[in-house]
N, C-alpha and C positions, 0 to 999 in steps of 0.2 A: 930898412933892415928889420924892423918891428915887425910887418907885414909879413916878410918872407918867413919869417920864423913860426906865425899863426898859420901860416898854411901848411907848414911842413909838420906841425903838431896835428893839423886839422884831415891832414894825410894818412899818421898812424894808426887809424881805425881803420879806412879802408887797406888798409897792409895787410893788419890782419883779418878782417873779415874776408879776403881774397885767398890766404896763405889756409884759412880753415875751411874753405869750400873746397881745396882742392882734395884731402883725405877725409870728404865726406863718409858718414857713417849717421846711419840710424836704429836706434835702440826701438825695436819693435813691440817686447816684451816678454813674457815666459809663456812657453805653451806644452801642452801633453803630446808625446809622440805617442801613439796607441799599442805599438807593437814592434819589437824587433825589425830593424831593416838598412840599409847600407847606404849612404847619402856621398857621391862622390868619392868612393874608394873606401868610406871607411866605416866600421860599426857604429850603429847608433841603435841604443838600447831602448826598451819604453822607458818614459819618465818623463820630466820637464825637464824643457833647455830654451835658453834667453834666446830670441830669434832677431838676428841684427841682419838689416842691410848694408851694406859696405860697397863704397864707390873704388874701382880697381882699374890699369892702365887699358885691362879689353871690355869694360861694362862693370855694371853692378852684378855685386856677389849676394848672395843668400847664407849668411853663417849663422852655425850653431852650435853654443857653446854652456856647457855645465860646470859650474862651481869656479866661474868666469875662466876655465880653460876650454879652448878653440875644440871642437870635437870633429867638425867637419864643413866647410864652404865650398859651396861651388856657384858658377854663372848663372846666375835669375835669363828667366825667359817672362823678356817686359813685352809687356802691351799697351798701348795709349788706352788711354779711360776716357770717358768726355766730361772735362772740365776736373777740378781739384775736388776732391772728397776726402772724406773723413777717414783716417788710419782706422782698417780692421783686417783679420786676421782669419782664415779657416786650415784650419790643420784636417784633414778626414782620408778615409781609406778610400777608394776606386771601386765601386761594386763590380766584380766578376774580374778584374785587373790585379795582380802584382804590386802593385804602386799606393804610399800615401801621397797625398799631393798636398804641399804649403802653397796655400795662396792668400797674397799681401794688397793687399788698397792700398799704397801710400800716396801721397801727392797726385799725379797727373796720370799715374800709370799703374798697374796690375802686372804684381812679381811673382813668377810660377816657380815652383821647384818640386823635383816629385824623387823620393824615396823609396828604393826598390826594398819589397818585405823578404823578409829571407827565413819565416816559416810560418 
């Protein structure tokens, strides 16, 4: 009976450590958008805004969010990377293109998201 009781204590870490993989979420950190532009429907102003990845039921998301309110996410366009690298981050404009482009090193993979300018 002693037994059974240690394992079942020895169990509730992995509970949870399985129950918090699943609403993965990474905190990437704050970065400059350069200039007016529209990021999945919606305005996005210049300035800084917290830039999270977020694990979602169709893929990971790309959210960004000011004065910790949600301002706009949409689906990251991942790519395998070769082997685990070091989190960084390039926010920058498209020379001769429309578009700023966030791109993410995190883990194993490269998260694209691109920002349409809108002047």
């Amino acid at each position: 009976m002693e037994n059974m009781m240690k394992y079942r204590i020895a169990l509730i870490p992995l509970l949870l450590l399985a129950i918090c993989s699943l609403g993965h979420s990474a905190d990437i950190g704050n970065y400059k958008i350069p200039g007016p532009a529209t990021f999945a429907g919606s305005a996005v102003e210049s300035g800084v805004y917290a830039i999270q990845l977020e694990e979602g039921a169709e893929g990971p998301f790309i959210q960004l969010s000011k004065a910790g309110n949600v301002v706009a996410k949409d689906l990251a366009i991942v790519i395998p990377a070769k082997g685990a690298g070091k989190t960084s981050v390039q926010v920058a404009k498209i020379a001769g293109q429309e578009f700023v482009r966030i791109r993410i090193r995190h883990g194993e993979n490269w998260y694209y998201a691109y920002l349409q300018k809108t002047r």
